[in-house]
C-alpha positions in Angstrom: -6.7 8.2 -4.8 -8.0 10.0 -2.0 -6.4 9.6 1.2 -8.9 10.3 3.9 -11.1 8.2 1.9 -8.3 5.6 1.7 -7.9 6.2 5.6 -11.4 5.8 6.9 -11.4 2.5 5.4 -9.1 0.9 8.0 -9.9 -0.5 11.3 -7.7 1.1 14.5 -5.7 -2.1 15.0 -5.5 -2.5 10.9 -2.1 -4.5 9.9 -0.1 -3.5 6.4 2.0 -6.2 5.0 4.0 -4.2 2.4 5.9 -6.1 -0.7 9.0 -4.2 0.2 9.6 -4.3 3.9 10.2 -7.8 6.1 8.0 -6.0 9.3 4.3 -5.2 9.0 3.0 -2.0 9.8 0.8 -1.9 12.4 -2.3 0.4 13.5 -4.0 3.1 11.1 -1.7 6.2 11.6 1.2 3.7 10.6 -0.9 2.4 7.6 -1.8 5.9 6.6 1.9 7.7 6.9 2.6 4.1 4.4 -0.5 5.2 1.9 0.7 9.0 1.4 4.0 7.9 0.2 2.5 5.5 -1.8 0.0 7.8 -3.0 3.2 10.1 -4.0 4.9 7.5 -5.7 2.1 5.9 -7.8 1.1 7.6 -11.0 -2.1 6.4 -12.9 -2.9 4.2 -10.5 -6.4 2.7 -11.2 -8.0 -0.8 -10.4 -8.5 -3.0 -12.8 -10.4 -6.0 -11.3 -11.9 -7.2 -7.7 -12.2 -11.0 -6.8 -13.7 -12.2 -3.8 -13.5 -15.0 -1.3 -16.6 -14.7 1.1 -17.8 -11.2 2.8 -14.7 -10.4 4.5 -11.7 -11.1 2.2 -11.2 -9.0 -1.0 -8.2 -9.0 -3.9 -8.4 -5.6 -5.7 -6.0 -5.7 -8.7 -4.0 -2.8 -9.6 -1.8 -0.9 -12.3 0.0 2.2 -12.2 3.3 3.5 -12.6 6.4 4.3 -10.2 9.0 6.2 -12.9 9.4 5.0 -15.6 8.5 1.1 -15.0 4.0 -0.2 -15.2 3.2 -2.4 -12.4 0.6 -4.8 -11.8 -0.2 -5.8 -8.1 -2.8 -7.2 -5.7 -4.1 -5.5 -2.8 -5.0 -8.8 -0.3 -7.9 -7.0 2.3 -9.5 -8.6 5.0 -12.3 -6.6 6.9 -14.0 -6.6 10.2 -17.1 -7.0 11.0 -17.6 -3.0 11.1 -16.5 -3.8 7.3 -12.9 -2.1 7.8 -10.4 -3.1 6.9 -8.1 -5.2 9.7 -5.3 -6.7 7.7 -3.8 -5.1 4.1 -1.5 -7.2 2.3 0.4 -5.7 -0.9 1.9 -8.0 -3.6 3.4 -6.3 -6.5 5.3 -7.5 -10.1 7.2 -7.3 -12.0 10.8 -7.8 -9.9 12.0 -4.5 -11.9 9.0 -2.7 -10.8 8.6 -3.7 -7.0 12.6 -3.0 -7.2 12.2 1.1 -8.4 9.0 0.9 -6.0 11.5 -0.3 -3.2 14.2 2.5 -3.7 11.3 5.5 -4.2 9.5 4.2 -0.9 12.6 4.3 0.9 13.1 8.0 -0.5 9.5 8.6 0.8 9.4 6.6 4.1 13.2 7.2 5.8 13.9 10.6 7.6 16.5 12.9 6.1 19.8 12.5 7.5 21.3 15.5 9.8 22.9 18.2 8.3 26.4 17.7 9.5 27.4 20.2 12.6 
């Protein structure tokens, strides 16, 4: 995946429902620091199918693997009419899988802690 590519995709005001975290990201610079870590924990990643409902909603289904687990997901996208994407919605299975995603994007996401004094 490239992530500029990835990036240019999504609207200013674009919203990222992740399958891991209770608050939505909001806005493209959030969206995009989300995608890098994703980017970092995914390994061959590919899409395997894309359904539509109308012009502006899209379902892109995914494998790839975070360690040692295969998932299979959905990414939900809505776009705009300047065809960006406005709201990004992941869903991912296995439980097992979207677990070991949960604790790598955590590693990826969350600031190191202080070095004590």
């Amino acid at each position: 995946m490239d992530h500029a590519a990835a990036v240019a995709t999504l609207a200013e005001d674009v919203v990222f429902h992740s399958p891991v975290t209770f608050r939505a990201f909001e806005g493209r610079d959030a969206t995009a620091f989300v995608l890098a870590g994703v980017m970092r924990v995914f390994t061959n990643f590919r899409y395997t199918d894309q359904l539509e409902a109308g012009d502006n909603v899209h379902a892109l289904v995914f494998r790839a693997d975070v360690g040692d687990r295969e998932v299979e997901g959905i990414d939900l996208v809505r776009v705009n009419a300047d065809d960006l994407i406005d709201d990004f919605t992941v869903f991912v299975r296995p439980l097992s899988g979207l677990n070991a995603l949960a604790a790598r994007m955590a590693e990826e996401l969350d600031p190191p802690a202080p070095a004590p004094s």
